[in-house]
DRENDO-1510 file (C-alpha; in Angstrom, 1 decimal, always signed):
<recs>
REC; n; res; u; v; w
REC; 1; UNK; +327.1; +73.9; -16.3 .
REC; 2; UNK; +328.9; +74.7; -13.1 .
REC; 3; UNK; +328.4; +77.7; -13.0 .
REC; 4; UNK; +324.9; +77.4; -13.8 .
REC; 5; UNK; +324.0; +75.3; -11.2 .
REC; 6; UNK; +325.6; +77.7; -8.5 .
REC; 7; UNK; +324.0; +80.5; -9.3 .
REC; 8; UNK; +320.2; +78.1; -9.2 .
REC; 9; UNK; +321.7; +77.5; -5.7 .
REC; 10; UNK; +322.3; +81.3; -5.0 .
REC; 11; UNK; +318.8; +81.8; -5.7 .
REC; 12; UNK; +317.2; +79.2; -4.4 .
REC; 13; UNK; +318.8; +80.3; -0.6 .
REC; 14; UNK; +317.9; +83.2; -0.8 .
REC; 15; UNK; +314.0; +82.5; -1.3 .
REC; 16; UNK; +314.7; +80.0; +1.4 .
REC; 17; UNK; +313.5; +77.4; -0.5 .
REC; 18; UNK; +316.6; +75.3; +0.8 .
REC; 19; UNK; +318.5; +75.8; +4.0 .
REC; 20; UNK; +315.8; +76.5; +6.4 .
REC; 21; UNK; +313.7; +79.9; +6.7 .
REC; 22; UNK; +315.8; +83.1; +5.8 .
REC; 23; UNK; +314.7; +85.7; +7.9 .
REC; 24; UNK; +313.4; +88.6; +7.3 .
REC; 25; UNK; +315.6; +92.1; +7.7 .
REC; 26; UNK; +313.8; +93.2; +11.6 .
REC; 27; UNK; +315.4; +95.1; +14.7 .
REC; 28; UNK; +313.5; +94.8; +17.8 .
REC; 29; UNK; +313.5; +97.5; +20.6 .
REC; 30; UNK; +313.7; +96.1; +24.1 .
REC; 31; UNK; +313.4; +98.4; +26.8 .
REC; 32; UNK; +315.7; +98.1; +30.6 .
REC; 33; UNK; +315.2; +100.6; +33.5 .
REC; 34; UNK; +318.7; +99.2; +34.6 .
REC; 35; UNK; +321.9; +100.3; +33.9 .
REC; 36; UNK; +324.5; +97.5; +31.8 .
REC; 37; UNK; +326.1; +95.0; +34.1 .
REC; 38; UNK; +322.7; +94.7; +35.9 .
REC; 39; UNK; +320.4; +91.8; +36.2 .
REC; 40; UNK; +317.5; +92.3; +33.6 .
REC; 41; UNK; +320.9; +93.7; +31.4 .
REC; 42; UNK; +322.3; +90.1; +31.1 .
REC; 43; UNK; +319.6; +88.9; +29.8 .
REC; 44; UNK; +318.7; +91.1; +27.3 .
REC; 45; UNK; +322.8; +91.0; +26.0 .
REC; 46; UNK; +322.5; +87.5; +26.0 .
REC; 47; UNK; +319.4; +87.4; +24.1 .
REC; 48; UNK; +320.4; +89.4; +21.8 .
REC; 49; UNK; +323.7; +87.6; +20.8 .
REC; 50; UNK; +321.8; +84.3; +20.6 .
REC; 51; UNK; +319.1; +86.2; +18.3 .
REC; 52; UNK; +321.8; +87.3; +16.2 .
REC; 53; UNK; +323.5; +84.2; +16.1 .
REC; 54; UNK; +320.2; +82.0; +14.9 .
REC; 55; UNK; +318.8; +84.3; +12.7 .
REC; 56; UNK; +322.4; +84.7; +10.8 .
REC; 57; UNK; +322.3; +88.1; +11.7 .
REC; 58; UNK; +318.9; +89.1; +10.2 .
REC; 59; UNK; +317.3; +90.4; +13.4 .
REC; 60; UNK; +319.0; +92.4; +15.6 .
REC; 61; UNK; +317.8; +93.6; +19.2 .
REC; 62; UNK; +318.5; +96.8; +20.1 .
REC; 63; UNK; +318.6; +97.1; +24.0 .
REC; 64; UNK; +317.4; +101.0; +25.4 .
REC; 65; UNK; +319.0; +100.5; +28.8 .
REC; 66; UNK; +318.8; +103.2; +31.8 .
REC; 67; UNK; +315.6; +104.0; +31.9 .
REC; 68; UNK; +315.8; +105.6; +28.6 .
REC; 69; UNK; +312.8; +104.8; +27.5 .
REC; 70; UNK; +311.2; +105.9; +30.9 .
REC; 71; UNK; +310.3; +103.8; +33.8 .
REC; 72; UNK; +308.7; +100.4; +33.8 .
REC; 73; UNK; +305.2; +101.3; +33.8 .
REC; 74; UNK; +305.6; +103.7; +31.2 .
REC; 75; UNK; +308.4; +100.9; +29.1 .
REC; 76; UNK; +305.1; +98.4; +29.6 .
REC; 77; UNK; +302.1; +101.0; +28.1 .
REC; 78; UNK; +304.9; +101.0; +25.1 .
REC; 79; UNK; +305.2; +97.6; +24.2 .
REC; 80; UNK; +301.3; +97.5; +24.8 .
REC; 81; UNK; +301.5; +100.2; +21.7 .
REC; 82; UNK; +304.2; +98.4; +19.8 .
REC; 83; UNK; +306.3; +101.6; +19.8 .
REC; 84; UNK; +308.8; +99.2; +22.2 .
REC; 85; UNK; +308.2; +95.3; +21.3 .
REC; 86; UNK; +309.9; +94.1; +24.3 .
REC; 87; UNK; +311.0; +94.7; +27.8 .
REC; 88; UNK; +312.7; +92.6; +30.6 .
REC; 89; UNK; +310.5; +94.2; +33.5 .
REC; 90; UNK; +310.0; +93.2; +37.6 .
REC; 91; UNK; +307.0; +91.5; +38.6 .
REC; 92; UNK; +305.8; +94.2; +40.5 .
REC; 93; UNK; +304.7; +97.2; +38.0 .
REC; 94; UNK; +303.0; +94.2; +36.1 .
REC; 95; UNK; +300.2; +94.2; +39.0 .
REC; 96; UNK; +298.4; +97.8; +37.7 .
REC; 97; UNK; +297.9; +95.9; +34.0 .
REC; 98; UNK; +297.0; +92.4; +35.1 .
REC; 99; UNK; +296.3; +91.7; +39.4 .
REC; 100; UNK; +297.0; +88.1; +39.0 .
REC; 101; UNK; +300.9; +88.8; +38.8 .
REC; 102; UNK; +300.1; +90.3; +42.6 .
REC; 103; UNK; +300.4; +85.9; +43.0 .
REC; 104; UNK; +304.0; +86.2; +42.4 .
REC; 105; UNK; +305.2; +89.1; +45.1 .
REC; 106; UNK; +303.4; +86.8; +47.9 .
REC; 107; UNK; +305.5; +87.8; +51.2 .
REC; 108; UNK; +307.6; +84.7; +52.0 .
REC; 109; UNK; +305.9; +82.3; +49.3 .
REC; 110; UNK; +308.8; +80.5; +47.8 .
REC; 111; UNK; +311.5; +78.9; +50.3 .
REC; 112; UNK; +314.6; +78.6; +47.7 .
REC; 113; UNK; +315.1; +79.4; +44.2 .
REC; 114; UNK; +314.8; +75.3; +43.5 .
REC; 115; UNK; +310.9; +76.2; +44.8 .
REC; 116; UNK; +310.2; +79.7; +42.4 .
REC; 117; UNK; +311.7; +77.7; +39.2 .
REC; 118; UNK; +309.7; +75.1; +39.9 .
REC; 119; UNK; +306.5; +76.7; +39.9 .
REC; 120; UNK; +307.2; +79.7; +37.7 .
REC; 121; UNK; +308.7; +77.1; +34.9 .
REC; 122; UNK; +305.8; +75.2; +35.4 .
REC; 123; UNK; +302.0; +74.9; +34.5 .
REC; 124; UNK; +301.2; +77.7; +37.1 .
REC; 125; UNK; +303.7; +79.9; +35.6 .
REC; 126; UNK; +302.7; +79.4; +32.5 .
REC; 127; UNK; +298.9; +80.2; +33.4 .
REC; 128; UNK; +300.3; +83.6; +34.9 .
REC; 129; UNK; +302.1; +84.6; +31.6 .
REC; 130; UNK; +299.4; +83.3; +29.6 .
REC; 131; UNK; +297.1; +85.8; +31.7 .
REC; 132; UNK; +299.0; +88.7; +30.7 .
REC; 133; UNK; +297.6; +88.5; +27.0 .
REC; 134; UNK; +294.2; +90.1; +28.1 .
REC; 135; UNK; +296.8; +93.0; +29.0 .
REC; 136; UNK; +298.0; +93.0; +25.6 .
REC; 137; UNK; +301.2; +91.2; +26.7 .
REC; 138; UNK; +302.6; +88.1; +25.1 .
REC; 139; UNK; +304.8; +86.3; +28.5 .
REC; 140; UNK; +307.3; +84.3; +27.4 .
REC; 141; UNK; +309.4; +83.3; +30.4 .
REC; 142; UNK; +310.8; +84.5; +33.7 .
REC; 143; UNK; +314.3; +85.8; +34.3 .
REC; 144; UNK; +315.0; +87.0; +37.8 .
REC; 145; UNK; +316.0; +89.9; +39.9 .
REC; 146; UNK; +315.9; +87.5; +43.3 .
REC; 147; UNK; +315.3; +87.6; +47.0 .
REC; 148; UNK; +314.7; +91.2; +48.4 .
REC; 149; UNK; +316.5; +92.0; +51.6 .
REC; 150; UNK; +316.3; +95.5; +53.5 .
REC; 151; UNK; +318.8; +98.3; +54.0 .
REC; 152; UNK; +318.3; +101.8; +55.4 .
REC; 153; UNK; +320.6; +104.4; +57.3 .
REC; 154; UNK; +318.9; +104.5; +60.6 .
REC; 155; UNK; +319.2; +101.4; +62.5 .
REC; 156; UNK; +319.8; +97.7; +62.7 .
REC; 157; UNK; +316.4; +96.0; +61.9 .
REC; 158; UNK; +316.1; +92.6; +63.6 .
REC; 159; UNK; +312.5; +92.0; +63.7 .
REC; 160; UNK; +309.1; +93.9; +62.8 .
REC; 161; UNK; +309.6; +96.3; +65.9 .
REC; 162; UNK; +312.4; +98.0; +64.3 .
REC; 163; UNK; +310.8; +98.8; +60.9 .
REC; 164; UNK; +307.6; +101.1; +62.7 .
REC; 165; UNK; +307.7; +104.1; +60.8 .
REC; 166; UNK; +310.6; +103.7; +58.5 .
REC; 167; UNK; +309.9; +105.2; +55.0 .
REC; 168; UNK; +311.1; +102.7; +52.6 .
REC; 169; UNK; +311.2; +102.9; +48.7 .
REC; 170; UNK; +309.2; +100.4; +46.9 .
REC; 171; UNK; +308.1; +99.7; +43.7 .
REC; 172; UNK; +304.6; +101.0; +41.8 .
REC; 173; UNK; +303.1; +98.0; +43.3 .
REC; 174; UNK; +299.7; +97.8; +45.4 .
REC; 175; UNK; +301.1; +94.1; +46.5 .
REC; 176; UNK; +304.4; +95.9; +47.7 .
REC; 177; UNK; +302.8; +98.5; +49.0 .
REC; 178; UNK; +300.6; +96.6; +51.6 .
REC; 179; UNK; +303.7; +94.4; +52.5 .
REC; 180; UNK; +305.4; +97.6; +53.8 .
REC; 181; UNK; +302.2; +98.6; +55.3 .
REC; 182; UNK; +301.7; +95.5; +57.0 .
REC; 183; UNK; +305.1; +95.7; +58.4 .
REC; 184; UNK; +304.6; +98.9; +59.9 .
REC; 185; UNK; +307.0; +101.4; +57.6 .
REC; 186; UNK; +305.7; +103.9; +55.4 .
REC; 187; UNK; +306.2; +102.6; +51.9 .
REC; 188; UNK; +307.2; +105.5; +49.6 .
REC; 189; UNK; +306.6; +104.1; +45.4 .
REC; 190; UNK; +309.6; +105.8; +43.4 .
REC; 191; UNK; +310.8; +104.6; +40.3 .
REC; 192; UNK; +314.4; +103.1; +40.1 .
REC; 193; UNK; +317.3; +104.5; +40.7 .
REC; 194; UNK; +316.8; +106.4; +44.1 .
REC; 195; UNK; +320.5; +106.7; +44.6 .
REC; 196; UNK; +319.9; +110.5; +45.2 .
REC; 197; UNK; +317.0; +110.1; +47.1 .
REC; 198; UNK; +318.6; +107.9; +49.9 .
REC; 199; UNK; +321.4; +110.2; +50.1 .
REC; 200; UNK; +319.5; +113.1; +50.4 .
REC; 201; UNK; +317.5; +111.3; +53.0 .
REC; 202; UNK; +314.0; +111.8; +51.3 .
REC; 203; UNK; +313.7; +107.9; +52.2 .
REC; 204; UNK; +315.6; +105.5; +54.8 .
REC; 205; UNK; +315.9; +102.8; +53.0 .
REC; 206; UNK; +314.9; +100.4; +50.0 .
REC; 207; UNK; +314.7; +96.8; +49.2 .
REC; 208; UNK; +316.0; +94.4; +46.7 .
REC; 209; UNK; +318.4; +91.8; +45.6 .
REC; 210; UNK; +322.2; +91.5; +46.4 .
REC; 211; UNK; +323.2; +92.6; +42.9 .
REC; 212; UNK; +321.1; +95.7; +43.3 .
REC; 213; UNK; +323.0; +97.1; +46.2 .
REC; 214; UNK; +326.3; +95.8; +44.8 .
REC; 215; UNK; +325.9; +97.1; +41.2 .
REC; 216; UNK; +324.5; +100.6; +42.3 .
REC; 217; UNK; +327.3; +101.0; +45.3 .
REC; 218; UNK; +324.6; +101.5; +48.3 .
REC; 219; UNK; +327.2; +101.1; +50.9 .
REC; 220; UNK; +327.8; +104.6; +50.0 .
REC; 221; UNK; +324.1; +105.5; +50.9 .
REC; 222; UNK; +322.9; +102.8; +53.1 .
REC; 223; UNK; +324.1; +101.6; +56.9 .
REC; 224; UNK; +322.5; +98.2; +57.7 .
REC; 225; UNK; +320.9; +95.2; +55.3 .
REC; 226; UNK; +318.5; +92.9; +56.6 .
REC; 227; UNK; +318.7; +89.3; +54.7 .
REC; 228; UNK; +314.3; +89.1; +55.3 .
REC; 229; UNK; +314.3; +87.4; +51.7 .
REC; 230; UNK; +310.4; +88.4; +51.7 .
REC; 231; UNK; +309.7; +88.3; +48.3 .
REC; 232; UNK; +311.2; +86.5; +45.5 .
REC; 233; UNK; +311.0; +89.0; +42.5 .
REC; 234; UNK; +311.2; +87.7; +39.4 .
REC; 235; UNK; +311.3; +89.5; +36.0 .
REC; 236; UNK; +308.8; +88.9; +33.6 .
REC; 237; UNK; +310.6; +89.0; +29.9 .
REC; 238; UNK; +307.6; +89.4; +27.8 .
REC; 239; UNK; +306.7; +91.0; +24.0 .
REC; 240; UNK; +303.9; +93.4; +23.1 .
REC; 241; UNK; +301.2; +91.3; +21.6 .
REC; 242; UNK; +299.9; +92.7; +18.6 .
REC; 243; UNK; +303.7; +92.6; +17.6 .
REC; 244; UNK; +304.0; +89.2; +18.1 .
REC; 245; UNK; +300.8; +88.1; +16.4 .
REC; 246; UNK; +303.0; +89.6; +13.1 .
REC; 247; UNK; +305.4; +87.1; +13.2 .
REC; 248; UNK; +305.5; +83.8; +11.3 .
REC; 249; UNK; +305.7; +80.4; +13.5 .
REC; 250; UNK; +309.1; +80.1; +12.9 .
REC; 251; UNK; +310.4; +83.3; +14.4 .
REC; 252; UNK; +307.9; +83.1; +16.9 .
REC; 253; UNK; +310.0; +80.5; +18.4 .
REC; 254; UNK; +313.3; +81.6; +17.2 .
REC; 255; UNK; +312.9; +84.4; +19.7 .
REC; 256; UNK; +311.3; +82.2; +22.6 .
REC; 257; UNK; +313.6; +79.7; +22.6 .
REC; 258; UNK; +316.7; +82.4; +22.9 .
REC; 259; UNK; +315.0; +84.0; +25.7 .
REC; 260; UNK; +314.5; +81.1; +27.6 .
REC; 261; UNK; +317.8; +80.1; +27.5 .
REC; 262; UNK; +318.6; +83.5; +28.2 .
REC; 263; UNK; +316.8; +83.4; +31.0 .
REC; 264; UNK; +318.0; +80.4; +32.3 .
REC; 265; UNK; +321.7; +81.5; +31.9 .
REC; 266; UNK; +321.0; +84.6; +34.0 .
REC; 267; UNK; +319.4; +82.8; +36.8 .
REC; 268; UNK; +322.5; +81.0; +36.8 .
REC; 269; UNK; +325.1; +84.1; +37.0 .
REC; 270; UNK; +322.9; +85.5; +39.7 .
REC; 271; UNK; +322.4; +82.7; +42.2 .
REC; 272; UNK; +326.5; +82.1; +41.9 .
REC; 273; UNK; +327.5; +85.4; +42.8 .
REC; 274; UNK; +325.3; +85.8; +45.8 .
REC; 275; UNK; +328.2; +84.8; +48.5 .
REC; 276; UNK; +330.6; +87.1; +46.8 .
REC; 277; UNK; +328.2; +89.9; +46.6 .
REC; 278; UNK; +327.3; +90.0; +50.4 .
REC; 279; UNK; +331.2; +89.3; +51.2 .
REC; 280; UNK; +331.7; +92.3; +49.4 .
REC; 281; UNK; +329.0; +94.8; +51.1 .
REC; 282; UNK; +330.2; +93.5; +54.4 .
REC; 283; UNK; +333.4; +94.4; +53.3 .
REC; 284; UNK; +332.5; +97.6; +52.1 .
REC; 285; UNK; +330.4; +98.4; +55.8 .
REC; 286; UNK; +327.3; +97.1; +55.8 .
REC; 287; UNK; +326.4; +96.2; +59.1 .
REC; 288; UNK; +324.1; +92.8; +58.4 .
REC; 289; UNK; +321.9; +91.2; +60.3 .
REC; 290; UNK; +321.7; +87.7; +58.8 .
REC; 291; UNK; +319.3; +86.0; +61.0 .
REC; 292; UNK; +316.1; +88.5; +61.8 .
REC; 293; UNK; +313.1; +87.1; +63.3 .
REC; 294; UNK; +311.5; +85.8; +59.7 .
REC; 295; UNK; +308.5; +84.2; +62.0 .
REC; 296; UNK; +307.8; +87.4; +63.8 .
REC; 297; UNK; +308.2; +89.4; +59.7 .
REC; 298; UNK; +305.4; +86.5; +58.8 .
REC; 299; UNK; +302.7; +86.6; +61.4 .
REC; 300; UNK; +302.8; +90.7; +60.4 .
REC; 301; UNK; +301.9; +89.7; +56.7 .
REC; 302; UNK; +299.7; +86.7; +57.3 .
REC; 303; UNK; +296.3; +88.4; +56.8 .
REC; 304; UNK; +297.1; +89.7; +53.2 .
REC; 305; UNK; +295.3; +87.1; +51.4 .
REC; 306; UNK; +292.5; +88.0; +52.9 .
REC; 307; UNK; +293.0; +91.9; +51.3 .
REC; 308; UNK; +290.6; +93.7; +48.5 .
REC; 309; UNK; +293.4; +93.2; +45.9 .
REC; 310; UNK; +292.9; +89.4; +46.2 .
REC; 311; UNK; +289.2; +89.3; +46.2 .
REC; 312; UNK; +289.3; +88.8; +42.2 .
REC; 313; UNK; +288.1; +85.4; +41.7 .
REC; 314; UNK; +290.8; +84.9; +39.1 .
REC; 315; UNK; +293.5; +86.7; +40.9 .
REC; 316; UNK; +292.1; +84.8; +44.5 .
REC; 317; UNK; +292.2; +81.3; +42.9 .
REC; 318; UNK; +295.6; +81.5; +41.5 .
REC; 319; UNK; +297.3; +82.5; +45.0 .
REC; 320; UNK; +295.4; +79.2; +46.4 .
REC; 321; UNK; +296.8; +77.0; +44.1 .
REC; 322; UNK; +300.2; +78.3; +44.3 .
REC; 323; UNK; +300.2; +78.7; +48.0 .
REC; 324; UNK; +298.8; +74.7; +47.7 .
REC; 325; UNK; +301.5; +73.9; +45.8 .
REC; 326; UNK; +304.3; +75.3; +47.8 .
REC; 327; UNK; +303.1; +73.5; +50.8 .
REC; 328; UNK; +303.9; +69.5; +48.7 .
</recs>
């Protein structure tokens, strides 16, 4: 009778008729331009250990790292096509598929990280992830990259007077582009790395994050970092659509709910190591100007909103009620 009744209980797991949902066998591709150790890395690592862990080993994410899979417009048409189902990615490349995530790379929109998680983990957020279904995108949270700064091998940058006519390195990004523009350098879109490029001197300089210039050694490339924090660049952690519309309710939020903690755990690495990492490139001979002349870097962007690329009703009433909201 025992033994009977064990194996009714074998069988009865294993059509998941007791013990929750069994999943179902799956491995899901999610593409990284970055190398491991990096930013959008520690998420997807910790994503996938928590997927593992829920789904008792059933799905497993497989993580195509280095730019791979190509760069992150070309990692983004993918998981439109379902050939990739999911991608850590920066704001900016987002802007070619959707314009409303131009919102996010504002020029000096968020004043702290307290003020980007509370609008990007809120209703606004939420609308701007929401958007990027018409794209064939399903948005499930944000992770981060974090405040860009500026470094190039020419000269000490202090205010907008010293960036005339230095050719910087930004992203595929019409929003980053006109920043650049605005400021008076001649913004040069290249996908990531340009390790080679800045030592070759094709460009004079780049900017992003702390951990970028700490996890890709640019001291070795790079003379002087400006902390202008002019954007906050998020990552968007997102899944292709018509993937996602395959998967029952349950696994649905299986996978969002590991992601948002994985999201949220990586915010938290980030922010903590900021001090250490700028201690270091000082260390290492970055010359750093710490306190430019933000107002002067400001007035230069100001007129942006009024530019073509926010004439989109959509796109032009979403920067209102963000730029509305950071202002209570």
């Amino acid at each position: 009778m025992r033994r009977h009744m064990l194996l009714v209980m074998t069988v009865l797991l294993l059509l998941g008729l007791i013990g929750g949902p069994v999943q179902a066998a799956m491995t899901i591709k999610l593409g990284l331009v970055t190398k491991p150790g990096s930013a959008q890395n520690i998420v997807a690592d910790r994503f996938g250990e928590l997927v593992k862990e829920r789904s008792k080993g059933a799905i497993e994410v497989k993580v195509y790292h280095s730019a791979s899979l190509g760069n992150e417009t070309e990692i983004l048409q993918q998981i439109q096509m379902n050939t990739v189902q999911m991608g850590v990615i920066t704001s900016g490349p987002f802007d070619t598929f959707d314009p409303i995530v131009r919102v996010i790379d504002y020029p000096f929109l968020f004043k702290d990280n307290a003020q980007a998680d509370a609008i990007l983990d809120g209703p606004l957020g939420r609308e701007i992830l929401d958007s990027l279904e018409t794209s064939g995108f399903k948005g499930i949270c944000f992770s981060e990259n974090g405040f860009r700064h500026l470094t190039n091998s020419t000269q000490p940058v202090k205010g907008p007077e010293d960036i005339a006519g230095l050719k910087i390195r930004v992203m595929s990004s019409a929003m980053h582009q006109a920043i650049w523009q605005a400021l008076g350098a001649n913004p040069t879109p290249m996908p990531w790395p340009v390790y080679t490029e800045l030592e070759q001197r094709v460009i004079d300089g780049q900017e992003n994050p702390l951990w970028v210039m700490v996890e890709y050694k640019l001291w070795e490339v790079q003379k002087y970092l400006t902390l202008t924090g002019h954007v906050y660049s998020p990552h968007i952690d997102v899944a292709s659509l018509a993937w996602w519309k395959t998967l029952d309710a349950a696994t649905q939020e299986l996978l969002a709910t590991a992601m948002r903690e994985a999201a949220l755990y990586q915010r938290q690495q980030n922010r903590a190591g900021d001090a250490g990492r700028l201690a270091l490139l000082k260390e290492k001979g970055f010359a750093v100007e710490e306190h430019p002349d933000l107002e002067g870097l400001r007035a230069k962007v100001a007129g942006l909103k009024d530019l073509e690329m926010y004439r989109d009703p959509r796109v032009k009433a979403m920067l209102e009620k963000v730029l509305a909201a950071v202002q209570k």
